[in-house]
C-alpha positions in Angstrom: 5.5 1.5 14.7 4.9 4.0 11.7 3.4 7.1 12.7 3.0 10.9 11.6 2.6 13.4 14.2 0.7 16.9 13.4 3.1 16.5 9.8 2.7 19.6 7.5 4.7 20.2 4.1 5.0 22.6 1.8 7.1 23.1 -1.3 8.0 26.7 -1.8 4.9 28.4 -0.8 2.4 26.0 -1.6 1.8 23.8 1.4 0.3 20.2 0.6 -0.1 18.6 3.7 -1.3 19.9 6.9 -1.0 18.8 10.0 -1.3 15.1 9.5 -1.4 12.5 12.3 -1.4 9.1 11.5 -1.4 5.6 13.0 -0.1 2.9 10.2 0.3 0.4 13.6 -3.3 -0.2 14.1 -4.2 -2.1 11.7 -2.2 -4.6 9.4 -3.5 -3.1 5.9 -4.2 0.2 6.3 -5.7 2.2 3.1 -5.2 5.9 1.9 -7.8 7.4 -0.3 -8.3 10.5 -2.3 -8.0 12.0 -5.2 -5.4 13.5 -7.4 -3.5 16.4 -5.9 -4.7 15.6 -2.5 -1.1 15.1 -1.1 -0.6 11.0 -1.1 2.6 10.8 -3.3 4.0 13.4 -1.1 2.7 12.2 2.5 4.4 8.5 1.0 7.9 10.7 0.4 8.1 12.1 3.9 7.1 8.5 5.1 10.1 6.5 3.5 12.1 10.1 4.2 12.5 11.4 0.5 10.9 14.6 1.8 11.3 16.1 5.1 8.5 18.0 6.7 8.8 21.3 7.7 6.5 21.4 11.0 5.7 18.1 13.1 7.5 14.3 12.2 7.8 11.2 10.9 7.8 8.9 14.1 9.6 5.1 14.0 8.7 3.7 17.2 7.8 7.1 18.8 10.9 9.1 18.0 11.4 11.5 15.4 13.1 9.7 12.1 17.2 10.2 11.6 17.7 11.7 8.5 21.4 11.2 8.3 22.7 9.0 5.6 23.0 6.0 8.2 19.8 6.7 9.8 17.9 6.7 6.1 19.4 3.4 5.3 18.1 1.9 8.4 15.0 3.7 8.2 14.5 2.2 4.8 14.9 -1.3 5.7 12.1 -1.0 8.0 10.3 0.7 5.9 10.2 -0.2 1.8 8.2 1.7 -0.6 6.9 0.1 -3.8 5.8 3.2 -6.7 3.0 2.8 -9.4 5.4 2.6 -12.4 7.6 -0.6 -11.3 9.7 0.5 -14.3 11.4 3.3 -11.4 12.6 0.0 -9.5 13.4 -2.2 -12.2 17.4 -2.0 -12.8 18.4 -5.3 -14.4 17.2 -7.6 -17.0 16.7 -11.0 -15.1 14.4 -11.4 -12.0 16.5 -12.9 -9.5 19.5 -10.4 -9.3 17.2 -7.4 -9.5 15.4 -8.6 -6.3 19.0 -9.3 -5.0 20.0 -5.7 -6.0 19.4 -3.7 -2.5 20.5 -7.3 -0.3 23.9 -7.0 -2.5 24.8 -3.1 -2.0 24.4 -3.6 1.8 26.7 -6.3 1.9 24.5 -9.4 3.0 26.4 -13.1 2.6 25.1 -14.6 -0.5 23.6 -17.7 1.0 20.8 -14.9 3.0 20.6 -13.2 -0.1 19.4 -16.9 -2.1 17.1 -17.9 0.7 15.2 -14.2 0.9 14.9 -14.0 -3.0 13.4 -17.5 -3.1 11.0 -16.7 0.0 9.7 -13.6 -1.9 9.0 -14.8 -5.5 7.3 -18.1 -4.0 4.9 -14.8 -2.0 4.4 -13.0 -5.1 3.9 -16.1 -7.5 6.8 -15.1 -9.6 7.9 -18.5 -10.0 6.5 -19.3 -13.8 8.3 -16.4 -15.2 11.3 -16.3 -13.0 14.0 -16.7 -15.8 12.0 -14.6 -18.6 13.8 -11.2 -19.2 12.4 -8.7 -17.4 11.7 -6.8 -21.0 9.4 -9.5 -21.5 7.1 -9.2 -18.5 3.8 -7.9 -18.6 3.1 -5.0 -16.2 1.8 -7.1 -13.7 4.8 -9.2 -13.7 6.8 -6.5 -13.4 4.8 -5.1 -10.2 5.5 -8.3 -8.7 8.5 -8.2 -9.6 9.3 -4.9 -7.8 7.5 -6.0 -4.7 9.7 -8.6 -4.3 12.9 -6.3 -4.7 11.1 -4.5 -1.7 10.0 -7.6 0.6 13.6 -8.9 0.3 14.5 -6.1 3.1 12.0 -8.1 5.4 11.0 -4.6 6.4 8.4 -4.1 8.8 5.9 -2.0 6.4 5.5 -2.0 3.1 4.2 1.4 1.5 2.1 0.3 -2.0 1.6 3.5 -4.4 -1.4 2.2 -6.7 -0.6 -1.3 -6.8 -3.5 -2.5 -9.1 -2.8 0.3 -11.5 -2.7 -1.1 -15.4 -4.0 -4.1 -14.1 -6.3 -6.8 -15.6 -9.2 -8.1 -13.4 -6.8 -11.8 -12.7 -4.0 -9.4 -11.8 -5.5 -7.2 -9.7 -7.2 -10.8 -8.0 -3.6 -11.8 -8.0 -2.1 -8.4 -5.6 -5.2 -9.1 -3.4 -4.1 -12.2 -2.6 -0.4 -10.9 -2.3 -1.5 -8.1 -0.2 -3.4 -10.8 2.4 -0.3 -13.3 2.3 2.4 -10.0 3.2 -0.3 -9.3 6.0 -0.6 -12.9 7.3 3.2 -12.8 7.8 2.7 -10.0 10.6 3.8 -7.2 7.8 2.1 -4.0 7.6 0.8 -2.8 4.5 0.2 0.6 4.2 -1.7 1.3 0.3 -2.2 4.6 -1.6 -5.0 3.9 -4.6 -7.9 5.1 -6.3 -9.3 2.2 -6.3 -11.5 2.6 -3.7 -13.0 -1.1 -4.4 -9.6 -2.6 -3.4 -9.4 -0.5 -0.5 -12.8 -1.8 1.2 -11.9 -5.1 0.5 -8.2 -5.8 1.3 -7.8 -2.5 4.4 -8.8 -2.5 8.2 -8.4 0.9 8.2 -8.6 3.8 6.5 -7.8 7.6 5.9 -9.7 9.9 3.6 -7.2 13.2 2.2 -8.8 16.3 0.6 -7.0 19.3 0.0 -4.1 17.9 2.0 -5.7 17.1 5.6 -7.4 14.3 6.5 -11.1 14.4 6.6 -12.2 11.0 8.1 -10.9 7.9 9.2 -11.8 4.7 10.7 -12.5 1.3 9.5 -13.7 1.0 6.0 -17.9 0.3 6.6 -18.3 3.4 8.9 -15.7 5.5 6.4 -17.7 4.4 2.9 -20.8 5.0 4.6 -20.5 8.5 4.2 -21.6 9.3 0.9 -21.5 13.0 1.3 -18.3 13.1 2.8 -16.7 10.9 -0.3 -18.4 12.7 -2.7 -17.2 16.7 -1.2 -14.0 14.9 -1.4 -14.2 13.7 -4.8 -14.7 10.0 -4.4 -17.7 7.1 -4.7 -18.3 4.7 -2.0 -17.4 1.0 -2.7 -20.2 -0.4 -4.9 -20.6 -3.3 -2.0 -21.2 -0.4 0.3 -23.1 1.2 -2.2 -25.8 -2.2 -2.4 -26.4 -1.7 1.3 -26.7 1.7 1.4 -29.3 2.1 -1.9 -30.8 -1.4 -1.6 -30.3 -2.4 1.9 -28.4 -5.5 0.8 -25.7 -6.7 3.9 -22.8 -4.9 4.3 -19.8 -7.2 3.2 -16.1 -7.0 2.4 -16.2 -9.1 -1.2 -18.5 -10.6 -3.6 -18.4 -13.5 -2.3 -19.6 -13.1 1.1 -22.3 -11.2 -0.3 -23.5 -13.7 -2.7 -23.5 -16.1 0.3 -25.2 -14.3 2.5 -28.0 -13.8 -0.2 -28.0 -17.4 -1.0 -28.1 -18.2 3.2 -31.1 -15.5 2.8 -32.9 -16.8 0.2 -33.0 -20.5 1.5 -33.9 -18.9 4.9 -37.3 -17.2 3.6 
């Protein structure tokens, strides 16, 4: 279990997070919103223990984390971070010994090492470009790529900084469905974005940051519901939320179950 309790940091004398406690055990995709400057890139260093705060903890299964060099190495195979820019992760030119990268430096027998890398490009549908160069990916590609790299650990959560950043609309479709398949393996997900879309759709739960502290949280209807709470913190409410809220449409998590439940409607009346 993945949990913050009353974390603050600062660097120098600017503080940028204060007195944060979170829960990334309650549900299996749990979303982070907020925007710029808010303290997400740095709440996501103290979680994978980059950072260290300075008052309260990073808790793995209720105890404060080990930040000795052997207890940061276990730490971060229960816990894998994937960042925006999957170029900061990418350290070789073909796919399958880049995933194998981490598995090889900790010394894991080669046959483990074949049968993880297969299980996680089959889970990010890597497979039609598996022996292209990685200098010939697209950025999508690549993303998958280093979420692979990061689900070879088989670690317990997986923290995604912006994963449908520089995405096209069939690549973001395709990390949705990536997201959901990491989840239905009994994974947690833990996603920082500003895509606020993806967040209602793919999250159970969710935090809103401003200024550093956390300023609502619950599951995503109740949270998006409060349009003047997004908006003080700079942010617009799902435009599925938004339909039900302006036009009294149903609430619903995707397109999809919205266009159905209008169709059901319509055939009803």
């Amino acid at each position: 279990m993945l949990t913050t309790q009353n974390l603050s940091f600062r660097y120098q004398d600017d503080t940028v997070l204060h007195d944060l406690t979170f829960d990334f055990g309650a549900y299996p995709v749990t979303g982070i919103v907020g925007k710029n400057g808010c303290g997400k890139s740095t709440l996501f260093m103290n979680l994978n223990g980059v950072l260290r705060p300075q008052q309260g903890a990073v808790l793995w299964q209720g105890k404060p984390l080990n930040y000795s060099k052997a207890g940061m190495i276990e730490h971060r195979q229960r816990v894998t971070t994937v960042f925006q820019d999957p170029e900061q992760q990418i350290f070789y030119t073909d796919i399958d010994s880049d995933i194998a990268f981490s598995l090889r430096n900790l010394g894991v027998d080669e046959a483990e090492i074949s049968r993880r890398v297969e299980q996680a490009i089959q889970l990010v549908d890597a497979q039609s470009f598996r022996h292209k160069p990685i200098q010939y990916l697209s950025h999508g590609q690549k993303k998958r790529v280093a979420i692979a790299g990061a689900l070879v650990m088989e670690a317990d959560y997986l923290l995604l900084d912006e994963p449908t950043a520089g995405l096209d609309p069939s690549g973001r479709q395709q990390m949705i469905e990536i997201i959901a398949r990491i989840a239905a393996q009994g994974k947690h997900v833990v996603i920082s974005s500003h895509d606020i879309d993806l967040i209602y759709e793919v999250c159970g739960g969710v935090y809103v940051m401003k200024g550093g502290k956390i300023v609502a949280e619950g599951e995503p209807g109740e949270v998006f519901s409060q349009a003047q709470m997004l908006q003080d913190a700079g942010l617009v409410q799902p435009w599925l939320v938004k339909l039900h809220s302006e036009l009294g449409f149903p609430l619903c998590k995707t397109e999809t179950q919205l266009f159905n439940a209008l169709r059901v409607s319509k055939e009803a009346g």
